[in-house]
C-alpha positions as CSV (number, residue, x, y, z in Angstrom):
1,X,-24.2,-1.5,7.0
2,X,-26.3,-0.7,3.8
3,X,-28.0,2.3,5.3
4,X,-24.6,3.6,6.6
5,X,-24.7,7.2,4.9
6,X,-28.3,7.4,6.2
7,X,-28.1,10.6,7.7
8,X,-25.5,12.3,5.5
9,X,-26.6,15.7,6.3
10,X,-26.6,15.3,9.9
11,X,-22.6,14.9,9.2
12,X,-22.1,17.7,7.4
13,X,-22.7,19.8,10.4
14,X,-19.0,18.2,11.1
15,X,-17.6,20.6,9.1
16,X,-15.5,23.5,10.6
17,X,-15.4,21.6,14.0
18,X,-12.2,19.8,13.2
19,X,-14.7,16.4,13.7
20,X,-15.1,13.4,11.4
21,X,-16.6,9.9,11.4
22,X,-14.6,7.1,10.9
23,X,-15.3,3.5,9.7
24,X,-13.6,1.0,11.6
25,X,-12.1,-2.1,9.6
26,X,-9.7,-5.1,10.0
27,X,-7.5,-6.3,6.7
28,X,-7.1,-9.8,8.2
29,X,-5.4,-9.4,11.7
30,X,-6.8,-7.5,14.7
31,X,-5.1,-4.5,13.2
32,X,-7.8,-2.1,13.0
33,X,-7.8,0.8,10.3
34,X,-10.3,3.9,9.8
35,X,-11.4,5.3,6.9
36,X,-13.9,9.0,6.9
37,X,-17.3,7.9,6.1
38,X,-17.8,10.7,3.5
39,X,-16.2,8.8,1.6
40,X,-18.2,5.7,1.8
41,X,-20.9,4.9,-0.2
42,X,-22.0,1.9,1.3
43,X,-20.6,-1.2,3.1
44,X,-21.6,-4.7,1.3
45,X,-20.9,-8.5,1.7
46,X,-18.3,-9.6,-1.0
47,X,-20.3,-9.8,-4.1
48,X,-19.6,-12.3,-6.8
49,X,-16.5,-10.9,-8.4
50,X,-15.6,-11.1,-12.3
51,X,-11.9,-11.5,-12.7
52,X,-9.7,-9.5,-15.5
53,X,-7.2,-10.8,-17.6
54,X,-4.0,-8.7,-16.8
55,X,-5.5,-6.5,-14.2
56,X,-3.0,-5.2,-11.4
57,X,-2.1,-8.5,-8.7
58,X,-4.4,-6.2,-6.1
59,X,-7.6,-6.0,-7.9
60,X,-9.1,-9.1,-7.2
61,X,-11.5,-8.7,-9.9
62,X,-14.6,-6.3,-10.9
63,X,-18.4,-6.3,-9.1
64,X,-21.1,-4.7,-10.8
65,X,-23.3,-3.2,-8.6
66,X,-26.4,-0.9,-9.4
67,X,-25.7,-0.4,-13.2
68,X,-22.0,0.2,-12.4
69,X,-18.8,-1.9,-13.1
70,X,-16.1,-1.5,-9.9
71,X,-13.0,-2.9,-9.5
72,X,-12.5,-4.1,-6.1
73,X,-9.0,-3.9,-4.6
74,X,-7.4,-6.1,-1.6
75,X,-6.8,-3.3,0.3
76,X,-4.6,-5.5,2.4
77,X,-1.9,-6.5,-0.3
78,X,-2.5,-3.2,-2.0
79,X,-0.4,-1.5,1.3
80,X,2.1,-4.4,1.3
81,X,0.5,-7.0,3.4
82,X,-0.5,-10.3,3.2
83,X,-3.7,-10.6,0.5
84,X,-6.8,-11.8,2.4
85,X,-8.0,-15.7,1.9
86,X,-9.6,-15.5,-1.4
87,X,-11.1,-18.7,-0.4
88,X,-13.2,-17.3,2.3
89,X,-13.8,-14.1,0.0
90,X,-17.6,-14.7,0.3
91,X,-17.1,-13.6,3.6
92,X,-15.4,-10.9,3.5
93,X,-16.4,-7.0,3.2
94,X,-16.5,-4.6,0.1
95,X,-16.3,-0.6,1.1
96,X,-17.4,1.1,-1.8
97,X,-15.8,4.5,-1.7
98,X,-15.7,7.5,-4.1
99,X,-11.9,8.7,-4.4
100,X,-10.6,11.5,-7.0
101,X,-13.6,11.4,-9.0
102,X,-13.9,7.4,-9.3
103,X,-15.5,4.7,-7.5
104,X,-14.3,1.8,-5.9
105,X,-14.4,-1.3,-3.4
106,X,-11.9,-2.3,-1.2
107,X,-11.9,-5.8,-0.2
108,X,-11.5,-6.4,3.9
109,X,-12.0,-9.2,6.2
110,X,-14.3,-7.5,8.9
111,X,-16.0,-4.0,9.0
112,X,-16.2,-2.6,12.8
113,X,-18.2,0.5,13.9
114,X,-18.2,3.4,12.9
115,X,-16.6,6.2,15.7
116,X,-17.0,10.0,16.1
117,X,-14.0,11.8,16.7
118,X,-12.2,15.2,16.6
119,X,-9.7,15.7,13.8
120,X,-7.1,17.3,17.0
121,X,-7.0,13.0,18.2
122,X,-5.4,11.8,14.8
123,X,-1.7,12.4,15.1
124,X,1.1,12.1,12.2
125,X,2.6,8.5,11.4
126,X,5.5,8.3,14.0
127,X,8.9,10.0,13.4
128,X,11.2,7.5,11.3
129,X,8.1,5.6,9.7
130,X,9.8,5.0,6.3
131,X,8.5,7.3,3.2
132,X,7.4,4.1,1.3
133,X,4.7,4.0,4.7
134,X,1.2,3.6,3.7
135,X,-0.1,5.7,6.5
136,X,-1.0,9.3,7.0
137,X,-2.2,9.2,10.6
138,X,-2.8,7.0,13.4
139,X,-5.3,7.4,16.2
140,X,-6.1,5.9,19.7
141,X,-9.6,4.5,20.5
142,X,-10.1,1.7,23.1
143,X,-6.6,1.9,23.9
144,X,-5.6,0.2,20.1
145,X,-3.8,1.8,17.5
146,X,-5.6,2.8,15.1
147,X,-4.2,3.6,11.2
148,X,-5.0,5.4,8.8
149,X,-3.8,4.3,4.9
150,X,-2.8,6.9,2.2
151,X,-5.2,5.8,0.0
152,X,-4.0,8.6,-2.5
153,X,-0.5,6.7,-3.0
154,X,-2.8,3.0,-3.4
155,X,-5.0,4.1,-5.8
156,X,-1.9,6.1,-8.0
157,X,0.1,2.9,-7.6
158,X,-3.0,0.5,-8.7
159,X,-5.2,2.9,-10.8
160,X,-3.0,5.6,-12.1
161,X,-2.9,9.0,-12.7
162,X,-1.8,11.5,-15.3
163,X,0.9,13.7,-13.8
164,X,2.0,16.0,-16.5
165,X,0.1,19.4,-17.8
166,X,-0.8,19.1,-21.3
167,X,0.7,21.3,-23.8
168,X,-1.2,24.6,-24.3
169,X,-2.4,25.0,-20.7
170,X,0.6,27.0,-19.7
171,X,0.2,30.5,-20.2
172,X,3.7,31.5,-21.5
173,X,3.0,35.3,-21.2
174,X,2.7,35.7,-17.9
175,X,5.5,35.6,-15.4
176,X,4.2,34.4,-11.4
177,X,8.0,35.4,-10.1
178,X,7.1,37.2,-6.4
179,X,3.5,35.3,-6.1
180,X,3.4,32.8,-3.4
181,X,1.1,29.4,-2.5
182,X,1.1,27.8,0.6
183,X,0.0,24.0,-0.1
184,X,-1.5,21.9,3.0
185,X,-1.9,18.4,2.6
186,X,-0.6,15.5,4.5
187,X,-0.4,12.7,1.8
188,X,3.5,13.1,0.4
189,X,2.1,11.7,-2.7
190,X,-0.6,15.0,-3.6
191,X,2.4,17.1,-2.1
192,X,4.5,15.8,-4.7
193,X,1.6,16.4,-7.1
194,X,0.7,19.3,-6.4
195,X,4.3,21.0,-6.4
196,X,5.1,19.4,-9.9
197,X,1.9,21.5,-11.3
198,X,3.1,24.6,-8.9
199,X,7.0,24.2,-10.6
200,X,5.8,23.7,-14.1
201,X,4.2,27.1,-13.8
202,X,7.0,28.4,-12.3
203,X,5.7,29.9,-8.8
204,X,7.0,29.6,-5.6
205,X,5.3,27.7,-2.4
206,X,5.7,26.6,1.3
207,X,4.5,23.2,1.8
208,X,3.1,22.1,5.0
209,X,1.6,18.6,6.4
210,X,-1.6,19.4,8.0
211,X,-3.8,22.3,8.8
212,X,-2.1,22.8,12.6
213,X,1.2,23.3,11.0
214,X,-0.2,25.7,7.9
215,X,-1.7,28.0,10.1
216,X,1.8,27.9,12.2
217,X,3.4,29.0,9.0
218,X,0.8,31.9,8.5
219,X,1.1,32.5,12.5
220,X,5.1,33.2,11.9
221,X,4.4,35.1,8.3
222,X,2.6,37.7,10.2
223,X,5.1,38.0,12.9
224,X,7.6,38.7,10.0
225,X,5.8,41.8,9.2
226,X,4.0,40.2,5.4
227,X,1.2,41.4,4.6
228,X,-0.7,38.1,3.5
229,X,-3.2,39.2,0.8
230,X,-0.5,40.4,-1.1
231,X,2.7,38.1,-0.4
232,X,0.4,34.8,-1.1
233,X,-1.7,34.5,-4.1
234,X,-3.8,31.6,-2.5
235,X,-3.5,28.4,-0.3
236,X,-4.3,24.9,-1.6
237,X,-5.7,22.8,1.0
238,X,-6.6,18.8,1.7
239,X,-9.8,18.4,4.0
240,X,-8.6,15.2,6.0
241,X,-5.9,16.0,8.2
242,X,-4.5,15.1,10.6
243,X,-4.2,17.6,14.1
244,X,-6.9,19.5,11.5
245,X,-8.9,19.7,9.2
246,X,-9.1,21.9,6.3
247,X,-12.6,23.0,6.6
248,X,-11.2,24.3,10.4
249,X,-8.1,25.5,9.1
250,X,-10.3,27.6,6.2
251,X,-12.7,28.9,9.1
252,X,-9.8,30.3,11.3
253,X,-8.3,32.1,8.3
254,X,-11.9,33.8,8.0
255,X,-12.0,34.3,11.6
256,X,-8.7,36.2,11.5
257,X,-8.8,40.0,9.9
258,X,-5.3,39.8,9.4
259,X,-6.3,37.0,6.7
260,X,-9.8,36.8,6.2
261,X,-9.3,37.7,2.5
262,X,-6.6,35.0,1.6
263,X,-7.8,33.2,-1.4
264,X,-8.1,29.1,-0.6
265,X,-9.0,26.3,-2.6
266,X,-9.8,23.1,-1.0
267,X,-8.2,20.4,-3.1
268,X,-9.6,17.0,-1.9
269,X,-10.3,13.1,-2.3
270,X,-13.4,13.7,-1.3
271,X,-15.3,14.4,-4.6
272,X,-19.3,13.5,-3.0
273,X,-22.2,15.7,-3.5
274,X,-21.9,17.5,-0.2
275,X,-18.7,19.5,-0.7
276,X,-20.1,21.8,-2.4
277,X,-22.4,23.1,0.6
278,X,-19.5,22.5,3.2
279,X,-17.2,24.6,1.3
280,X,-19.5,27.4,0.8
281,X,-20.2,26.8,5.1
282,X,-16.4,27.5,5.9
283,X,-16.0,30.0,3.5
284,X,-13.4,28.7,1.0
285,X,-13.3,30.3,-2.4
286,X,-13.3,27.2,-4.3
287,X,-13.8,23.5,-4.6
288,X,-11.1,21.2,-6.6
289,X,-11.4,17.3,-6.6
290,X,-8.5,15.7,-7.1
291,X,-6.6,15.0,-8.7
292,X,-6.4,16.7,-12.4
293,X,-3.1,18.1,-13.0
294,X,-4.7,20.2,-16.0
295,X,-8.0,22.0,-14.0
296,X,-5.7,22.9,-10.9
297,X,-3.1,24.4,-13.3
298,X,-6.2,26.2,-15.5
299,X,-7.3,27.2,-11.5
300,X,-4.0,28.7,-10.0
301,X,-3.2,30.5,-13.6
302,X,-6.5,32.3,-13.0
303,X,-6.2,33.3,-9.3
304,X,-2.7,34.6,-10.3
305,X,-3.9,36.5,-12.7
306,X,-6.5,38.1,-10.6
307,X,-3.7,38.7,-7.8
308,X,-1.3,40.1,-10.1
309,X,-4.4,42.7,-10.8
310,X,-4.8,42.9,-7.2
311,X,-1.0,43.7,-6.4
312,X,-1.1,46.7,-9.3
313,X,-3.8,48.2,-7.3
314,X,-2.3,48.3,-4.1
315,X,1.0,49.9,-5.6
């Protein structure tokens, strides 16, 4: 499993094809779970692990690995499950990931394979799953259900994050009232974040869950008669969806005169070194890890700025 991202570059040819690679894992039952393999960094036998005085209950202590020092998390208590034996933890599994700019294990019991699949076979967490879920898709392969965890609202809940805009970052002098952003992500959790940022700079948006349903919503925008380039200022979008993707999502907005020109950021977990070339291979304007309420404030106040100068021209 050490030479899993072996081959990295023969992934990103993934992107735009609504396709992804996922890692197949237990948490201590035959429950299997996926996780995309761009964000993996590698796949290791439980280290030795040092333990923390007053660390959260999940983190069940710190490996250092390669110069680094990473807290690894039991992934399986972290979503509300039973912790794994942490007698047998010399046999379990570390996934090192890179999440919103930080790195990280998560402890599981057994690592699977790893399966290539197209973004259109993950489906939405069934109707009714309560909003405390820790899932933002689910999946079929080999006839078992396979889940995927919102591993957004794990690490904010374990980790942290800093939610509010720091003073002086607002530009006070500039109204955004008749500017519009359509945000696309399906973790409620950067939703949630997203909006706060979006009302604190007071400018209205249309959320929507995955890339399927964002492009419904620009589908029934242009059957209203709006002219997109100038009734939204830009769309915000997550990469891993469900249904699809963002990288497909940004390539049919290019594809699509009536469109081509929107302005879209993709705003994503996935903070490796490969984004940058993917993004510029769909066509998106810019790249945004998440999540740092400040930059995507800093980022929308610009692109308003230079849509506001856009709308002046076009009156």
């Amino acid at each position: 499993m050490a030479g899993i991202l072996d081959g990295v570059d023969q992934r990103t040819k993934l992107a735009g094809h609504n396709r992804l690679e996922l890692l197949l894992f237990k948490l201590g039952t035959r429950q299997r779970f996926g996780i995309n393999v761009f964000k993996v960094q590698e796949v290791i036998q439980c280290p030795s692990l040092t333990q923390i005085p007053k660390s959260h209950a999940v983190i069940c202590g710190v490996a250092h690995l390669r110069g680094k020092t990473i807290p690894v998390i039991d992934l399986s208590m972290a979503i509300g499950s039973r912790p794994l034996n942490r007698e047998s933890i010399g046999a379990a599994y570390v996934i090192i990931t890179e999440y919103n700019r930080s790195t990280q294990g998560f402890l599981v019991s057994a690592v699977d394979r790893i399966v290539n699949m197209d973004w259109g076979q993950m489906k939405p967490p069934p109707k009714g799953t309560d909003k405390e879920s820790y899932l933002t898709a689910v999946t079929q392969i080999d006839n078992d259900l396979v889940e995927i965890i919102d591993v957004e609202k794990v690490m904010k809940e374990v980790i942290g994050a800093s939610e509010k805009i720091s003073a002086g970052i607002i530009d006070e002098d500039h109204s955004n009232v008749g500017q519009h952003i359509l945000v696309v992500d399906d973790s409620g959790v950067a939703r949630n974040q997203i909006k706060r940022v979006l009302d604190a700079l007071k400018v209205e948006c249309t959320l929507a869950k995955d890339g399927q349903d964002a492009m419904e919503v620009l589908e029934n925008w242009m059957d209203e008669g709006k002219n997109l380039p100038q009734f939204l200022a830009m769309v915000i979008s997550d990469v891993e969806m469900p249904r699809m993707d963002g990288y497909t999502l940004t390539t049919n907005i290019r594809k699509d005169p009536r469109m081509k020109d929107l302005y879209v950021i993709l705003h994503t977990s996935l903070s490796g070194v490969f984004n940058q070339a993917m993004v510029e291979k769909v066509g998106a304007n810019k790249f945004l890890a998440k999540y740092m309420p400040d930059e995507l404030a800093l980022l929308v106040q610009h692109r308003l700025a230079d849509h506001r100068q856009l709308l002046k021209a076009m009156t």
